[in-house]
C-alpha positions in Angstrom: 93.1 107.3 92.0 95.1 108.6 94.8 96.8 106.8 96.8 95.6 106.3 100.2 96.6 108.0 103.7 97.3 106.4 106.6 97.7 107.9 110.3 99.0 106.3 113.3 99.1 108.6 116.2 99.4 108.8 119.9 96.1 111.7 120.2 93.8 109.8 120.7 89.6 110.1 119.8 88.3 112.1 122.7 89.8 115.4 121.8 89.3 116.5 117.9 93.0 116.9 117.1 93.0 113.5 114.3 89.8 115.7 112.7 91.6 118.4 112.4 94.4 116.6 110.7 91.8 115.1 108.1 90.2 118.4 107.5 93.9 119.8 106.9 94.0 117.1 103.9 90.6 117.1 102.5 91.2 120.7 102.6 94.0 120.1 100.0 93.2 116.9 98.1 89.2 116.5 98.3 89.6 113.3 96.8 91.8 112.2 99.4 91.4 108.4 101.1 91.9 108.4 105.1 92.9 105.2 106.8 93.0 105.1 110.6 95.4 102.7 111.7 95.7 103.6 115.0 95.2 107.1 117.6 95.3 104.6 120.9 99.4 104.8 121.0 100.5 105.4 124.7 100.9 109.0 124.8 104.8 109.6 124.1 105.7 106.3 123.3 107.5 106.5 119.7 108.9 103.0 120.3 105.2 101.7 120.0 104.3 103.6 117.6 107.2 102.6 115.3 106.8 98.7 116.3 103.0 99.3 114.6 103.5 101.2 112.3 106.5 98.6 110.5 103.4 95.3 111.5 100.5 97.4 109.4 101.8 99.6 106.9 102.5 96.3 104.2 98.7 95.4 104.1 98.0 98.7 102.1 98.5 98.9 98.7 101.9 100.0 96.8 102.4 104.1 97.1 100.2 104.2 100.1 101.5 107.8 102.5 102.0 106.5 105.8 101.7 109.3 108.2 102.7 108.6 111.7 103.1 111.5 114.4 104.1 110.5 118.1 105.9 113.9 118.9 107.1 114.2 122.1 109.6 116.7 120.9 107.6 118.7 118.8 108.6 122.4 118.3 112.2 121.6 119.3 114.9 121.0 116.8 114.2 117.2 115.5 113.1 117.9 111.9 110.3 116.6 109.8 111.1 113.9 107.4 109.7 111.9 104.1 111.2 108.5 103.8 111.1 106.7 100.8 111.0 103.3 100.0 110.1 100.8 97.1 106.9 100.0 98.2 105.4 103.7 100.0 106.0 107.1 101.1 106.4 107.9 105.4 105.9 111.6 106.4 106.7 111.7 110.1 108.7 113.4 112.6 112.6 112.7 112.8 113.1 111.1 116.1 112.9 107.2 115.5 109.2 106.7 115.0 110.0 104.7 111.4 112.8 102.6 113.1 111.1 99.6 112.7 110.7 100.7 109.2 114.3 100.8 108.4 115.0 97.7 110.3 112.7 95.7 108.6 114.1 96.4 105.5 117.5 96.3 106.5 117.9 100.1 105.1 120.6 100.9 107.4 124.4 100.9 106.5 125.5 101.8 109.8 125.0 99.6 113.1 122.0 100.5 114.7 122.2 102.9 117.9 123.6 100.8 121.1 121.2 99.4 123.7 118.8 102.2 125.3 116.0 104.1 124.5 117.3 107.2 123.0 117.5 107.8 119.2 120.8 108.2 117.4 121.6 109.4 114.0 122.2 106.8 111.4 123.4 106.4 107.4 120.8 104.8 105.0 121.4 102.7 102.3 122.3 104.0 99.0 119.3 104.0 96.9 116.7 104.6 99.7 115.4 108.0 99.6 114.6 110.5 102.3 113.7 114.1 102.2 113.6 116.7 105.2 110.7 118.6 105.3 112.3 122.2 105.4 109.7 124.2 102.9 107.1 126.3 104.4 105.3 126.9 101.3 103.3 123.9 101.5 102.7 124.3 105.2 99.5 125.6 107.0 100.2 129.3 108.3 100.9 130.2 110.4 102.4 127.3 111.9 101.6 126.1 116.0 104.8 124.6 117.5 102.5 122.0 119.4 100.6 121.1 116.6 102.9 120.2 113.6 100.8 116.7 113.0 98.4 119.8 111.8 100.5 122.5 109.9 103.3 120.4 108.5 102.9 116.7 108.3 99.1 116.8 107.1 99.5 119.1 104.5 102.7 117.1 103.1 100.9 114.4 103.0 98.3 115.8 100.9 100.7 117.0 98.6 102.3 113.8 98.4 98.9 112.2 97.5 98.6 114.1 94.7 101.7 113.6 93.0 103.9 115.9 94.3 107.3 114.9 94.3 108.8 114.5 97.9 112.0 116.7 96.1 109.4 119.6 96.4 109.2 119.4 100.0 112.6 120.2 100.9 116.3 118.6 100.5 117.5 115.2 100.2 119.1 113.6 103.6 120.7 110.6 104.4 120.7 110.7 108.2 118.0 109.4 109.7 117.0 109.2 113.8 116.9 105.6 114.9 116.2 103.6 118.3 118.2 101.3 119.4 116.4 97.9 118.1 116.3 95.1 120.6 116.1 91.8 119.3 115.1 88.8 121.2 118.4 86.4 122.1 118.8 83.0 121.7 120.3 81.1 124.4 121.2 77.7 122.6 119.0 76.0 120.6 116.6 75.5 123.2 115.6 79.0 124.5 114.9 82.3 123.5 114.5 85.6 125.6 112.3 88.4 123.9 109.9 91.1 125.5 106.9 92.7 126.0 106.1 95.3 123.1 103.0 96.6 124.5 99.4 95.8 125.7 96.9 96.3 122.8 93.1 96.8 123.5 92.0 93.5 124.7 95.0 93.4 127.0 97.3 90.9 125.2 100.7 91.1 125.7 102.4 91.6 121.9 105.9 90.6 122.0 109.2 90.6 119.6 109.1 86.7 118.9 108.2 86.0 115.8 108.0 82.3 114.9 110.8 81.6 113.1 112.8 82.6 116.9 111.2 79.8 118.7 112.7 76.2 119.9 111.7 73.0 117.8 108.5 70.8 119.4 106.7 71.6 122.2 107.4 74.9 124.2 106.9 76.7 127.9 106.3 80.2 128.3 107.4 82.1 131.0 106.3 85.8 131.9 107.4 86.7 135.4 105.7 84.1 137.6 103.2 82.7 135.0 104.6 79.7 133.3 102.2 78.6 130.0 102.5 75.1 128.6 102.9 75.2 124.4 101.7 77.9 122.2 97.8 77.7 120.9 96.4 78.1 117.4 93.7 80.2 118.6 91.4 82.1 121.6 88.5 79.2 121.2 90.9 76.3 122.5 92.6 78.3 125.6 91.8 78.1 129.2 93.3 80.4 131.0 96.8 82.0 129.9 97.7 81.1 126.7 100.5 81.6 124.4 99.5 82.6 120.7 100.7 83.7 117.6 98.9 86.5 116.6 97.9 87.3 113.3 101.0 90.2 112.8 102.9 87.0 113.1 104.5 88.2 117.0 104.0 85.7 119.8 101.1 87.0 122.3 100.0 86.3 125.9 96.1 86.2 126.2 93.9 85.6 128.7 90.6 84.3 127.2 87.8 86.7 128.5 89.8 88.8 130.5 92.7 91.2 130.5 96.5 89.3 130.4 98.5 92.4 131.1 96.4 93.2 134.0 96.4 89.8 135.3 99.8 89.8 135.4 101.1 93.5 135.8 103.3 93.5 132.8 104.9 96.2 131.5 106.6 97.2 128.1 110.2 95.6 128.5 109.0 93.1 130.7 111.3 89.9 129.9 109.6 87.0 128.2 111.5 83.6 128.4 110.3 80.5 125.7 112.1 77.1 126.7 112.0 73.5 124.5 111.0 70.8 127.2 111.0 66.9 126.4 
């Protein structure tokens, strides 16, 4: 059986651009398995797209083709990429949408790029595999420079999903683009300072605290001027704000039946402070 495809893209479902994608593949592999992880990525944000793309892609099976496409620079000069690893294959654009990937996994030699938000070349690990995608012979002709997610990246991963080597697709590179990956600090054992990720679709505000970053016993949130006493197991027992750890294992601000980022105008980057009280 082939393995299965996954997409993760900033399009959308109003417009029929992720259709056209799946058509692309079906076209080439018939037999091909589609999996939608997400098309509801703000429009140009790689950084979110990268941050949900490294908390999904481990729940799919081994040799799964991860395709993620937030392209802001599409048709310029940022290349087309396969990365490998142990575990699965990512086709994507060059310009730091697998950062999370790499940082996970610790695949970088080099120090990652210095605070900011722009991407900057980096060395991987010997032994980790990655491919730019410079052959046109498996690409749709003739080739839109606004659609790539179309021409290039859905017909490699076709041919990836049925067995072609990611050597056929172009030559080997060890340079990859990578954003500068912030991670939450800790100030002394009893605080830690992460941030808002993003918003997802029920308006809870996804942070980069995981558990394993927070104080010892019992716990206040702070975002902005909300303050939010301990963390809750789940929605059923909150009034109100509540802190949670949500099931990619990243500490979340809800609001039970209602919107949390809305309520309190937070923003990607927004600071979020967790303090050990007595």
């Amino acid at each position: 059986m082939a393995p299965p495809i996954t997409l993760l893209t900033d399009f959308g479902i109003e417009d029929a651009y992720v259709a056209v994608m799946k058509g692309v593949i079906l076209t080439r592999n018939p037999e091909a398995v589609i999996v939608d992880i997400t098309h509801s990525i703000e429009p140009q944000n790689i950084r979110q797209g990268a941050f949900i793309l490294a908390s999904s892609y481990h729940y799919f099976p081994k040799r799964s083709i991860h395709m993620a496409v937030v392209d802001p620079g599409v048709g310029g000069e940022r290349r087309g990429i396969i990365l490998k690893i142990p575990d699965a294959l990512f086709v994507a654009p060059d310009n730091g949408v697998l950062s999370y990937v790499i940082e996970q996994l610790s695949l970088n030699e080099e120090a990652a790029p210095e605070a900011g938000d722009e991407a900057a070349e980096i060395r991987l690990k010997r032994g980790i595999e990655a491919v730019s995608i410079t052959d046109p012979r498996f690409w749709r002709q003739p080739v839109c420079p606004t659609f790539h997610g179309r021409d290039v990246f859905a017909p490699v991963a076709a041919g990836l999903s049925l067995g072609l080597s990611p050597y056929e697709f172009g030559e080997k590179t060890d340079m990859l683009a990578m954003l500068p990956i912030t991670k939450p600090a800790m100030l002394g054992p009893d605080e830690v300072v992460g941030r808002v990720m993003y918003a997802d679709h029920f308006g809870n505000l996804v942070t980069d605290i995981r558990s394993s970053h927070l104080p010892p016993g019992p716990v206040e949130v702070t975002v902005g001027s909300a303050r939010i006493d301990g963390i809750s197991r789940h929605y059923e027992e909150t009034r109100g704000l509540a802190a949670i750890l949500g099931s990619s294992g990243y500490l979340e601000i809800s609001l039970r039946n209602g919107n949390a980022a809305s309520r309190l105008g937070a923003l990607p980057g927004d600071a979020v402070h967790v303090f050990a009280v007595s």
